[in-house]
N, C-alpha and C positions, 0 to 999 in steps of 0.2 A: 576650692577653699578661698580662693581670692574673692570670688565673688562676694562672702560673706564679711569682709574688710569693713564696709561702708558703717555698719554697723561697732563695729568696736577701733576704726581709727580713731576718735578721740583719746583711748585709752591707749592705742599704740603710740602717737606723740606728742601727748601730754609735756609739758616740762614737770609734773610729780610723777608718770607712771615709770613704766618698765624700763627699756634702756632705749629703745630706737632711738630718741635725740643723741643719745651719747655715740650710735651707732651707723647712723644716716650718713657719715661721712665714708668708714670702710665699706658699708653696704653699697654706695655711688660709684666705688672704686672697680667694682670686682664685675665681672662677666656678667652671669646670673641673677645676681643681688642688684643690678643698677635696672636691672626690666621688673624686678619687686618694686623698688624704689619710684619706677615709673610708675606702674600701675598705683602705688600709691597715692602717689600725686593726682594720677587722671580720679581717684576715686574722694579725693578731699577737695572741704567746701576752704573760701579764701581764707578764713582765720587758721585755718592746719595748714594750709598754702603756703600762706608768712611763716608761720612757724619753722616748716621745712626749710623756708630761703633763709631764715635767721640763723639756722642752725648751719646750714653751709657756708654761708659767709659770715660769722665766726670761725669758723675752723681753719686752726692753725698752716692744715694743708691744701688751702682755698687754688694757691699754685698748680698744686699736682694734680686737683679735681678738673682744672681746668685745661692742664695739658693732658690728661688720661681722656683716653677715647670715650671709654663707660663712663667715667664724672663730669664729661663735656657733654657727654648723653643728656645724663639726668638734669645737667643745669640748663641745658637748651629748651629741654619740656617745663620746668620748675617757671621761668620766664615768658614763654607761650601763654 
């Protein structure tokens, strides 16, 4: 199923679509959910790229993403 991402991550982080922006913070957090998150990234072109970094540094718990092992994960690759 990941595979087929490429094709509709514009519409997963969009700022008008579903909710992943609003989501991409817990999702970074969590076990399971920050190698989603990876692959995400590994599968978006730079403008989704920014998008995702915008959306993490915004977020209020930019701290915790950065001291959580999983959201230290995904900000490591987000900046590669």
């Amino acid at each position: 199923m990941i595979q087929a991402w490429p094709e509709t991550i514009d519409m997963l982080i969009c700022r008008d679509g579903p909710m992943l922006p609003k989501l991409i913070v817990e999702l970074s957090l969590q076990k399971f959910s920050s190698n989603v998150v990876d692959r995400l990234i590994q599968s978006a072109n730079l403008p989704q790229i920014l998008m995702i970094m915008q959306e993490l540094e915004r977020s209020v718990k930019l701290e915790k993403i950065m001291v959580s092992q999983y959201g230290n994960f995904v900000l490591q690759n987000v900046l590669d």
